[in-house]
MOPAC internal coordinates of N, CA, C and O (Angstrom, degrees):
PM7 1SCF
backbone

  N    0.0000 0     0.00 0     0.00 0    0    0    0
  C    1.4389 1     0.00 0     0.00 0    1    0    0
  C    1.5088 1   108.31 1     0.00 0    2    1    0
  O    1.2310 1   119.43 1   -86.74 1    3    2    1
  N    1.4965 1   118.69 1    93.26 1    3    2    1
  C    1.4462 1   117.13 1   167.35 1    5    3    2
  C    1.5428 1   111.83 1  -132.16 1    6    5    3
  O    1.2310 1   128.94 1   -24.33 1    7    6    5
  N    1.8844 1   100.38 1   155.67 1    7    6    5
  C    1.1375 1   102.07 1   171.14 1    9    7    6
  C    1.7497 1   119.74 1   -58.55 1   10    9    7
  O    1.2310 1   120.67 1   134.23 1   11   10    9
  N    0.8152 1   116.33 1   -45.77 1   11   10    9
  C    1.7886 1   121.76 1   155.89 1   13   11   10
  C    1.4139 1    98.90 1    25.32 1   14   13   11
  O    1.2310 1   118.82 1   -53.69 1   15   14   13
  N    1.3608 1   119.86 1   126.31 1   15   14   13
  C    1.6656 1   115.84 1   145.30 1   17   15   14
  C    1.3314 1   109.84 1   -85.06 1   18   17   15
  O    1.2310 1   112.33 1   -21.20 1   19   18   17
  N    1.1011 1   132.08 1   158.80 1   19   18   17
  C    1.5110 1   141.49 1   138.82 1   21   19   18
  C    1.3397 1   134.69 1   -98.61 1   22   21   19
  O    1.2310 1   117.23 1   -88.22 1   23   22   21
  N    0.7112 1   122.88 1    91.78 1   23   22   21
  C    1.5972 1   128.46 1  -141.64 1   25   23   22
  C    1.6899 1   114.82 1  -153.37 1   26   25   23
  O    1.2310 1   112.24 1    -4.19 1   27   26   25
  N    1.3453 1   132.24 1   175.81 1   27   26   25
  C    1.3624 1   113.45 1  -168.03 1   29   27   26
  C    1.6882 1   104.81 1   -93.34 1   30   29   27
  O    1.2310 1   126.96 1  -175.04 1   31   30   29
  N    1.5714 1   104.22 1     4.96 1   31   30   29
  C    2.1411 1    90.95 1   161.95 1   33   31   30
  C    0.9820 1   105.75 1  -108.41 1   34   33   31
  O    1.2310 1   109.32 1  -141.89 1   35   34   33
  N    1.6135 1   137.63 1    38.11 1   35   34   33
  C    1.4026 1   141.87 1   159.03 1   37   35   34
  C    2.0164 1    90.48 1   -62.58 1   38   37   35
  O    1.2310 1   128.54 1   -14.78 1   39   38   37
  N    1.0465 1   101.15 1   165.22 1   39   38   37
  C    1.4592 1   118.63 1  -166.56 1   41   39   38
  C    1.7526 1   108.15 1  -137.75 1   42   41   39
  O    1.2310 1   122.57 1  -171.33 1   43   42   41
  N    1.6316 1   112.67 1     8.67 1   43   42   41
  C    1.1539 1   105.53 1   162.95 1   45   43   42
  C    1.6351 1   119.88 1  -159.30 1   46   45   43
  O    1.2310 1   109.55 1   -56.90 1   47   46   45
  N    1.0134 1   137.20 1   123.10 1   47   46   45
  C    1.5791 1   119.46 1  -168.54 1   49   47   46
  C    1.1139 1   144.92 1   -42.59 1   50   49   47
  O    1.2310 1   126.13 1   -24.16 1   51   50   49
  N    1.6239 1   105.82 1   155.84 1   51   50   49
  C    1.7464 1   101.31 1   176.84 1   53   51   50
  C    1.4282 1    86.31 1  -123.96 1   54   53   51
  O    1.2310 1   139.13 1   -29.74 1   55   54   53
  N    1.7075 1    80.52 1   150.26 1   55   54   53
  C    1.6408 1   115.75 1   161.04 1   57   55   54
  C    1.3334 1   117.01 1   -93.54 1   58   57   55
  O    1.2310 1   116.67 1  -140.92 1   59   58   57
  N    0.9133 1   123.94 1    39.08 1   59   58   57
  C    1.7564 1   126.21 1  -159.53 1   61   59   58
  C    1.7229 1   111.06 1   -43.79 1   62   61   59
  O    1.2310 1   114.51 1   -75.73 1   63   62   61
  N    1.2905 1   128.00 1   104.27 1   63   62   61
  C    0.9162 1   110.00 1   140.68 1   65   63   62
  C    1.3585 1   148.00 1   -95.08 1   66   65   63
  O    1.2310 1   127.39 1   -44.55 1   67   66   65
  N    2.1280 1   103.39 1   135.45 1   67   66   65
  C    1.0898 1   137.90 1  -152.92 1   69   67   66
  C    1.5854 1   124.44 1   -85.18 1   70   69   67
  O    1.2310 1   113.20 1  -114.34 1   71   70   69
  N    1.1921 1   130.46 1    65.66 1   71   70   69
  C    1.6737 1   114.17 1  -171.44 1   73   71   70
  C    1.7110 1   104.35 1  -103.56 1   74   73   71
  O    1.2310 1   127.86 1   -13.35 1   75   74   73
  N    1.5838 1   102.47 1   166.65 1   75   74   73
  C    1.0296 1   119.24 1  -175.03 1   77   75   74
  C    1.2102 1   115.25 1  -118.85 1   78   77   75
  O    1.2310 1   119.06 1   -61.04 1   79   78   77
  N    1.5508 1   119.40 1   118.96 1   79   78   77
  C    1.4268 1   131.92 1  -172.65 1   81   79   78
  C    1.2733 1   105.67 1  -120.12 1   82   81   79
  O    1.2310 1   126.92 1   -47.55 1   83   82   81
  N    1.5250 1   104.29 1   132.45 1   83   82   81
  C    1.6970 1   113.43 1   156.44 1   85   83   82
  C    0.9836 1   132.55 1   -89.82 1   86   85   83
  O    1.2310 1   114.22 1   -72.30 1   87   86   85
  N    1.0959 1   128.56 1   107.70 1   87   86   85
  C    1.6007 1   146.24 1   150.63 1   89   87   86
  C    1.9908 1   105.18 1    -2.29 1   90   89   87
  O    1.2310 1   126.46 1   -29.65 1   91   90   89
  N    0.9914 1   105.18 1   150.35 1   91   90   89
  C    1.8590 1   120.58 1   159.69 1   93   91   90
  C    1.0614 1   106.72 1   -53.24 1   94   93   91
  O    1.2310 1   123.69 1   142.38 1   95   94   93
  N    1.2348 1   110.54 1   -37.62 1   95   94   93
  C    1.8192 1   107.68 1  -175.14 1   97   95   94
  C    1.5444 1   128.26 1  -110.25 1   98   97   95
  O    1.2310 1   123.94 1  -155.70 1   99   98   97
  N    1.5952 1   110.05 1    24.30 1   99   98   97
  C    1.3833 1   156.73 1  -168.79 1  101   99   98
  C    1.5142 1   113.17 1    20.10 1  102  101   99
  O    1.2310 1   131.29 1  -114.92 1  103  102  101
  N    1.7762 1    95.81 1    65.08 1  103  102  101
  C    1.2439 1   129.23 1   137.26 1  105  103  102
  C    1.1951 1   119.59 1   -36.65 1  106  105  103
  O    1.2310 1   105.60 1   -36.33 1  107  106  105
  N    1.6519 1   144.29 1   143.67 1  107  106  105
  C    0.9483 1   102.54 1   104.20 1  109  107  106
  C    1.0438 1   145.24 1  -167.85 1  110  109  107
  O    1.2310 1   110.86 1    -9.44 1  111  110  109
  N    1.5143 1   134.81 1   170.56 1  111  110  109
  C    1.8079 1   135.74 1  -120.36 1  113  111  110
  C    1.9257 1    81.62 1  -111.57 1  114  113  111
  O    1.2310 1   127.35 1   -30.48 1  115  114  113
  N    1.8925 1   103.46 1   149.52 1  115  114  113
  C    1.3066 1    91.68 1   173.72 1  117  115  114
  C    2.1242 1    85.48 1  -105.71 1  118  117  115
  O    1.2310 1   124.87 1    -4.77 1  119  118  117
  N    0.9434 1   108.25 1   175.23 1  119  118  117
  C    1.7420 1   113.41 1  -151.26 1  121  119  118
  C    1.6693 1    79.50 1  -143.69 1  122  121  119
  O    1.2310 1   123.70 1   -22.66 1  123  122  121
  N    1.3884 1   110.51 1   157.34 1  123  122  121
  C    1.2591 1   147.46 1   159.89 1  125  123  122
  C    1.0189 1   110.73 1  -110.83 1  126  125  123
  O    1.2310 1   119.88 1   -38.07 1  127  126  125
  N    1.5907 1   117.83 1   141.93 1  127  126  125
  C    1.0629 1   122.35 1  -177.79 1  129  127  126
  C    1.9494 1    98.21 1  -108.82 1  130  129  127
  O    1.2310 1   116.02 1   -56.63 1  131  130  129
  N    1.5458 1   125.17 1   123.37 1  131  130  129
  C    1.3605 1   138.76 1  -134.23 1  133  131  130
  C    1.2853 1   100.53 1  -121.28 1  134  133  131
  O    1.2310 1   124.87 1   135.85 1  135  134  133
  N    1.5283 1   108.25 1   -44.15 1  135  134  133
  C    1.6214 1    97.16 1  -167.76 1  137  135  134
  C    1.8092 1    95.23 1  -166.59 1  138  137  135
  O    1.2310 1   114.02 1    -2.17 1  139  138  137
  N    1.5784 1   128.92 1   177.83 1  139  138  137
  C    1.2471 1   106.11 1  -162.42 1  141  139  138
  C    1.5093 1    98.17 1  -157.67 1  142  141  139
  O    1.2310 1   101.06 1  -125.60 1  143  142  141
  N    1.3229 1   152.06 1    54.40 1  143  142  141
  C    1.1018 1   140.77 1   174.02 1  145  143  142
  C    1.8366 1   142.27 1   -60.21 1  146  145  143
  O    1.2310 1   118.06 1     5.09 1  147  146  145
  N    0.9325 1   121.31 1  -174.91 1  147  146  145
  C    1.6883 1   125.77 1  -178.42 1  149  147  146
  C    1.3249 1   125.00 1  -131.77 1  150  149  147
  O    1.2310 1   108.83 1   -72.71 1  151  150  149
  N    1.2069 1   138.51 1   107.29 1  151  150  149
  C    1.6169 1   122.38 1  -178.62 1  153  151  150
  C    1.6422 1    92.73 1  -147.13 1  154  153  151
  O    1.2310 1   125.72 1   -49.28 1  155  154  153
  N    1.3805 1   106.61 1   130.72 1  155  154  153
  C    1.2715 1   113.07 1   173.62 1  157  155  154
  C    1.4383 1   107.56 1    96.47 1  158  157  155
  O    1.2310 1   107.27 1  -159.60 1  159  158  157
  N    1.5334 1   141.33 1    20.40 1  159  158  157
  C    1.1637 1   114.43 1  -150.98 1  161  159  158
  C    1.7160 1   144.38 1    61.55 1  162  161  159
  O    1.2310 1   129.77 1   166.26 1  163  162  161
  N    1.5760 1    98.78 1   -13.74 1  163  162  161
  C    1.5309 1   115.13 1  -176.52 1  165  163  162
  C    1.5327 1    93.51 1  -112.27 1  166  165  163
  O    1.2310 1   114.80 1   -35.83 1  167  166  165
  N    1.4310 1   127.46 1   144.17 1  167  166  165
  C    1.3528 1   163.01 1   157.58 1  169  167  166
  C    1.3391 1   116.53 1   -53.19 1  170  169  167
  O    1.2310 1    98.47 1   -49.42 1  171  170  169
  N    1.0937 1   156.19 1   130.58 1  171  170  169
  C    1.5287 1   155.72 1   156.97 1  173  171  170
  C    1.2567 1   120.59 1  -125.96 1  174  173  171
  O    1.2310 1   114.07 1   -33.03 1  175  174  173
  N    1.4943 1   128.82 1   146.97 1  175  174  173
  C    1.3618 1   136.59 1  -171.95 1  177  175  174
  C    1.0505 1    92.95 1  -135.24 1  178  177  175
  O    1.2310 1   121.25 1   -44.33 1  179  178  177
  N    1.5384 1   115.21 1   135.67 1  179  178  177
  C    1.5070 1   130.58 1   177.01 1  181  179  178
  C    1.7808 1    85.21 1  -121.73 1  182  181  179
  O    1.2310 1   129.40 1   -41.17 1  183  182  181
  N    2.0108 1    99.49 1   138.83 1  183  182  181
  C    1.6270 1   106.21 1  -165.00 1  185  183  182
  C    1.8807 1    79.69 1  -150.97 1  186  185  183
  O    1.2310 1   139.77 1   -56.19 1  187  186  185
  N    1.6522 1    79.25 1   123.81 1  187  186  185
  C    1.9920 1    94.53 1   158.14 1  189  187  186
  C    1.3774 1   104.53 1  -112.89 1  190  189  187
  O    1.2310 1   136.43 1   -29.93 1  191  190  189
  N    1.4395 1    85.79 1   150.07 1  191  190  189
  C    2.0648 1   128.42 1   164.68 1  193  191  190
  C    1.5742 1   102.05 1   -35.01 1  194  193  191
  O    1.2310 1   125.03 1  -103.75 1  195  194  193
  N    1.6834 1   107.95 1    76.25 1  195  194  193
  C    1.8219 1    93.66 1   172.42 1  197  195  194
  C    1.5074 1   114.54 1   -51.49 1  198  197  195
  O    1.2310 1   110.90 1  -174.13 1  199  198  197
  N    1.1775 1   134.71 1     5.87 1  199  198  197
  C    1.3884 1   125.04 1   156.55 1  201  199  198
  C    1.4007 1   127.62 1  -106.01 1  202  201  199
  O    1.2310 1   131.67 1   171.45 1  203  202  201
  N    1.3213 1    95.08 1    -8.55 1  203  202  201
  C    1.3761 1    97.43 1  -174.80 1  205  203  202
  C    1.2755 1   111.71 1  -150.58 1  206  205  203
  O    1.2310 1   124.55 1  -117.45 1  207  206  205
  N    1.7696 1   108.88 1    62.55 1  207  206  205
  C    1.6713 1   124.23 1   170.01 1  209  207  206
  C    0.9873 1   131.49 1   -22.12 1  210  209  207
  O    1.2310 1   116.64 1   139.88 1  211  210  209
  N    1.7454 1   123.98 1   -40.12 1  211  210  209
  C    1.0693 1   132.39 1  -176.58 1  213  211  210
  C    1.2782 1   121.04 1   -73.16 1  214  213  211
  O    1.2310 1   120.83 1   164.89 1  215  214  213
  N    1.3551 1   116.01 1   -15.11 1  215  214  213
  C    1.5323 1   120.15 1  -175.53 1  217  215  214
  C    1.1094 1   112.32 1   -65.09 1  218  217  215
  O    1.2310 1   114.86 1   -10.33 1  219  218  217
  N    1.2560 1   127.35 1   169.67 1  219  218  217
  C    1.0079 1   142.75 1   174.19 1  221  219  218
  C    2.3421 1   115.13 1   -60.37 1  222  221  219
  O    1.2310 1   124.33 1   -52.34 1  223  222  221
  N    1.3198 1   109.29 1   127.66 1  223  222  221
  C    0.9757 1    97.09 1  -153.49 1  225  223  222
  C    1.9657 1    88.89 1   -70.56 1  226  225  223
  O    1.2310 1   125.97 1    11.56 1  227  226  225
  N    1.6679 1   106.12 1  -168.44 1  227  226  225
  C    1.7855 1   107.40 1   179.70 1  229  227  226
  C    1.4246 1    85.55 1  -133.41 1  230  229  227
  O    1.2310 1   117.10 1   -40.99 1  231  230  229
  N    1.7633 1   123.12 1   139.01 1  231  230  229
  C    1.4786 1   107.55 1   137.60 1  233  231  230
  C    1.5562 1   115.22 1  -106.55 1  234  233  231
  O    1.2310 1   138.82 1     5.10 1  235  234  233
  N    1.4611 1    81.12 1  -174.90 1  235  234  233
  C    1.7297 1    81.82 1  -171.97 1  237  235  234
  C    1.7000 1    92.72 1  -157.43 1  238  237  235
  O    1.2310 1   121.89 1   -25.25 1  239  238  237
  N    1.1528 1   113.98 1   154.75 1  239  238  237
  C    1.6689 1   116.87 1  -173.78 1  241  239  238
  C    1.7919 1    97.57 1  -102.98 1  242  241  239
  O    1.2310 1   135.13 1   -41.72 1  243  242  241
  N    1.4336 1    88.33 1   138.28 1  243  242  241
  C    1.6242 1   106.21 1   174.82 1  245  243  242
  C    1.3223 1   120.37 1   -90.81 1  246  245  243
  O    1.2310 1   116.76 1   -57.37 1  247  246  245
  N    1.4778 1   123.76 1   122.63 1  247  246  245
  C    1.1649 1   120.87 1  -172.06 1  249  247  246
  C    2.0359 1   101.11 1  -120.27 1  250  249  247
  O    1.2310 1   131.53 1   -29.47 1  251  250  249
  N    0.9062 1    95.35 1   150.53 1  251  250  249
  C    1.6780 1    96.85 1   139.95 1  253  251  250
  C    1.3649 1   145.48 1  -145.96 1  254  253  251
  O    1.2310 1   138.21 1   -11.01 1  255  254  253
  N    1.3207 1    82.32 1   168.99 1  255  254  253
  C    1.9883 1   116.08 1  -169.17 1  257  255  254
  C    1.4568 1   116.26 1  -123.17 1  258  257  255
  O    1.2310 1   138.16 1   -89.88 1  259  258  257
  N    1.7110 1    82.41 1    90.12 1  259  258  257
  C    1.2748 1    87.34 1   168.43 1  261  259  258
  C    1.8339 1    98.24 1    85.39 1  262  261  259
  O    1.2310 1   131.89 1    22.07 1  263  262  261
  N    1.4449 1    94.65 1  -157.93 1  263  262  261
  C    1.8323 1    96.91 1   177.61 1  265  263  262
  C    1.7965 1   104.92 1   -77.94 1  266  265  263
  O    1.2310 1   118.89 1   167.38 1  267  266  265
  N    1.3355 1   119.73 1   -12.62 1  267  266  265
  C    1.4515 1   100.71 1   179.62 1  269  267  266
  C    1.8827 1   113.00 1   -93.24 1  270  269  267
  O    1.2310 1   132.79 1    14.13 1  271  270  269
  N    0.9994 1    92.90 1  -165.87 1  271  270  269
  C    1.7285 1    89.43 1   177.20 1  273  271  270
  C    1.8041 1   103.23 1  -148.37 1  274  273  271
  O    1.2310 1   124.97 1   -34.03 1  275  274  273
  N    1.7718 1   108.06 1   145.97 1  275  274  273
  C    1.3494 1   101.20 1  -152.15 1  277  275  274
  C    1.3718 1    98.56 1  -130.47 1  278  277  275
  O    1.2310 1   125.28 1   -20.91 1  279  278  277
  N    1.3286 1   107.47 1   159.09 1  279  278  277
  C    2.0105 1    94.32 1   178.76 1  281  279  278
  C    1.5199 1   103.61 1  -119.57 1  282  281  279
  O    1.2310 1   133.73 1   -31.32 1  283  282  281
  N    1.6126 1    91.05 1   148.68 1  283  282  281
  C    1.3691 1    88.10 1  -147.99 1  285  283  282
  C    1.2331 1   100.32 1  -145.02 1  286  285  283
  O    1.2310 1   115.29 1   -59.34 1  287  286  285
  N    2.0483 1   126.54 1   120.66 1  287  286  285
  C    1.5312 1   115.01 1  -152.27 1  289  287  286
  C    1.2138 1   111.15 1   -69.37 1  290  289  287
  O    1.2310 1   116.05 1     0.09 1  291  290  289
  N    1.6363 1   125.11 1  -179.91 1  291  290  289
  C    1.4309 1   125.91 1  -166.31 1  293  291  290
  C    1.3434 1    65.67 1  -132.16 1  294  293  291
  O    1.2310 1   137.52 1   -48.67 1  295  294  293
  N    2.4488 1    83.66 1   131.33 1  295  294  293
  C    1.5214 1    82.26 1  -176.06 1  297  295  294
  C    1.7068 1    83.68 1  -141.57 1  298  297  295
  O    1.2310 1   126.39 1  -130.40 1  299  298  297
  N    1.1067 1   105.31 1    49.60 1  299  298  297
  C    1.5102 1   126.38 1  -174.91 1  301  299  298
  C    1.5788 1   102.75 1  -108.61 1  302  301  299
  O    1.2310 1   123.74 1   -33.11 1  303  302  301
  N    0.9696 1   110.43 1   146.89 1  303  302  301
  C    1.1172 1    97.84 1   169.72 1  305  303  302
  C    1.9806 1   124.63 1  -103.80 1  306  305  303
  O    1.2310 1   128.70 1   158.15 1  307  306  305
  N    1.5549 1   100.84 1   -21.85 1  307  306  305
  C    1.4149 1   111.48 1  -179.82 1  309  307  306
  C    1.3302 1   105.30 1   -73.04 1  310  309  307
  O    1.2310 1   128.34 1   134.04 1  311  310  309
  N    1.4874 1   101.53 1   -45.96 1  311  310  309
  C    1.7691 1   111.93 1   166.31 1  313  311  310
  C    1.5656 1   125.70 1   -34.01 1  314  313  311
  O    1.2310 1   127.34 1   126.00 1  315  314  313
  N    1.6614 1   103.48 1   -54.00 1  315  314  313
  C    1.1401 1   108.45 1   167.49 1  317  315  314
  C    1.0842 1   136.24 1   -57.03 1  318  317  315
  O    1.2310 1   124.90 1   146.51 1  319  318  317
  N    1.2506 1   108.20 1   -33.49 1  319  318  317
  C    1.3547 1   113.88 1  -170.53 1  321  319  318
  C    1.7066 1   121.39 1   -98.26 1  322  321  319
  O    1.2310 1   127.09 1   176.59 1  323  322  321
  N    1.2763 1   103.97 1    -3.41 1  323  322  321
  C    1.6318 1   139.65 1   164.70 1  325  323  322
  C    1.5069 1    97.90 1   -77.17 1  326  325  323
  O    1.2310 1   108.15 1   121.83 1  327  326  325
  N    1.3710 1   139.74 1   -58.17 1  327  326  325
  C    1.0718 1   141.06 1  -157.51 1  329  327  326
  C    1.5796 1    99.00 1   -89.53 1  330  329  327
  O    1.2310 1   122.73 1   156.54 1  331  330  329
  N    1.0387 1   112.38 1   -23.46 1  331  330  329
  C    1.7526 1    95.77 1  -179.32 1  333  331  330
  C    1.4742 1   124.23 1  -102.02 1  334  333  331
  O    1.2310 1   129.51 1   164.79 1  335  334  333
  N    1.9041 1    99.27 1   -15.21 1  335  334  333
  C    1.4138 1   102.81 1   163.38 1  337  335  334
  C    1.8594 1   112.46 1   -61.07 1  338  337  335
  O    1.2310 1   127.16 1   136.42 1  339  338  337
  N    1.5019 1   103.83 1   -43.58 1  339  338  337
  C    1.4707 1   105.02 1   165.12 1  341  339  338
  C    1.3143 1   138.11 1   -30.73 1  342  341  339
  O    1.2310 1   131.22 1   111.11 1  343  342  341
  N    1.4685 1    95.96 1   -68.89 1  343  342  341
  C    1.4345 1   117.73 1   168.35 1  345  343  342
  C    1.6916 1   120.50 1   -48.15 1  346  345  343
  O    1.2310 1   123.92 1   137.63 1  347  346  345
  N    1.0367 1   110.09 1   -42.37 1  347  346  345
  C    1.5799 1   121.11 1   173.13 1  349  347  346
  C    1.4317 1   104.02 1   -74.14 1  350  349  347
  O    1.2310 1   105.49 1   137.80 1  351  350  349
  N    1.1001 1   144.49 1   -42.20 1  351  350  349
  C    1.2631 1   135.01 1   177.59 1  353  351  350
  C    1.7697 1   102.44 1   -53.94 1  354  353  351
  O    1.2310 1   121.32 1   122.42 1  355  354  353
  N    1.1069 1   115.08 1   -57.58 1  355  354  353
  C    1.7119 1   116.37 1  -159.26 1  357  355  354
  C    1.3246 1    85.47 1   -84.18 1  358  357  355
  O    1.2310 1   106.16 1   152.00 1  359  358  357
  N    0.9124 1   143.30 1   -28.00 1  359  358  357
  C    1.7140 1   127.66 1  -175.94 1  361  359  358
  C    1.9144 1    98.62 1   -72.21 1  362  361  359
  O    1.2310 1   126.06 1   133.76 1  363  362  361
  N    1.3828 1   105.96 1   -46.24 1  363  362  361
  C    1.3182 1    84.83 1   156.13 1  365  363  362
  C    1.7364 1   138.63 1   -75.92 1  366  365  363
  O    1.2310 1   124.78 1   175.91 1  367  366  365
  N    0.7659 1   108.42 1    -4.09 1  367  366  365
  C    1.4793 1   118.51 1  -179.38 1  369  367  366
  C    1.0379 1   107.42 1   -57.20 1  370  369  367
  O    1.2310 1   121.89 1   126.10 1  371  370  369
  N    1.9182 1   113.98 1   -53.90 1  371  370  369
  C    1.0907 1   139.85 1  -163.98 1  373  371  370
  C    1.1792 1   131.61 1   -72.50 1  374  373  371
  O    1.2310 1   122.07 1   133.10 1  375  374  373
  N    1.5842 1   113.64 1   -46.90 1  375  374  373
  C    1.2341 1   132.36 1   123.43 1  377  375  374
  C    1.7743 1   117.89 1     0.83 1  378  377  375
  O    1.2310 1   132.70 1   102.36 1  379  378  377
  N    1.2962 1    93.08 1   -77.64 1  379  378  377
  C    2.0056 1   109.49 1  -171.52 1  381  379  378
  C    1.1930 1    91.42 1   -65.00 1  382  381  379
  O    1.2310 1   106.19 1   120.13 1  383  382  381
  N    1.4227 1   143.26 1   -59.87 1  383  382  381
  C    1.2747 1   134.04 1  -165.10 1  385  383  382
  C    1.6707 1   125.11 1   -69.80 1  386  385  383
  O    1.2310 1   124.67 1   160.48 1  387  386  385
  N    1.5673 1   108.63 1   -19.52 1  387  386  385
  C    1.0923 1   118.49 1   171.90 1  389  387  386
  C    1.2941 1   129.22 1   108.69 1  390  389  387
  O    1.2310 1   120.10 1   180.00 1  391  390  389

């Protein structure tokens, strides 16, 4: 999570990683993967709308299978709500730090 643009007068590369998620209504959006935290022993990836930055970002918990690793919705609800108190803490962190 940075103020950072990415944009073509960035002055050093991205590796962007690119996945493709479907929507409920089987959309679907290709996502960036933005930022990547840990709580609980479990992994999380927070991924924005490469077309549409402004949206609201999605996480999703990383699991794996096998040698790859997969994202995979949190359909918990304590989970959820564990993972986003998280997330709000370091988004503020980040925030304060700049």
């Amino acid at each position: 999570m940075s103020d950072h643009v990415h944009d073509e007068n960035c002055e050093h590369d991205h590796d962007e990683a690119v996945f493709i998620v479907t929507d409920e209504d089987g959309k679907e959006h290709e996502m960036v993967l933005v930022y990547t935290f840990e709580t609980n022993d479990r992994a999380y990836a927070v991924l924005l709308d490469r077309n549409d930055p402004e949206d609201d970002g999605v996480i999703f918990r990383v699991e794996e299978e096998g040698e790859d690793e997969v994202l995979v919705n949190i359909e918990d609800d304590q989970e959820w709500e564990t993972v986003m108190k998280v997330y709000e803490e370091l988004a503020a962190l980040e925030n304060e730090n700049g």
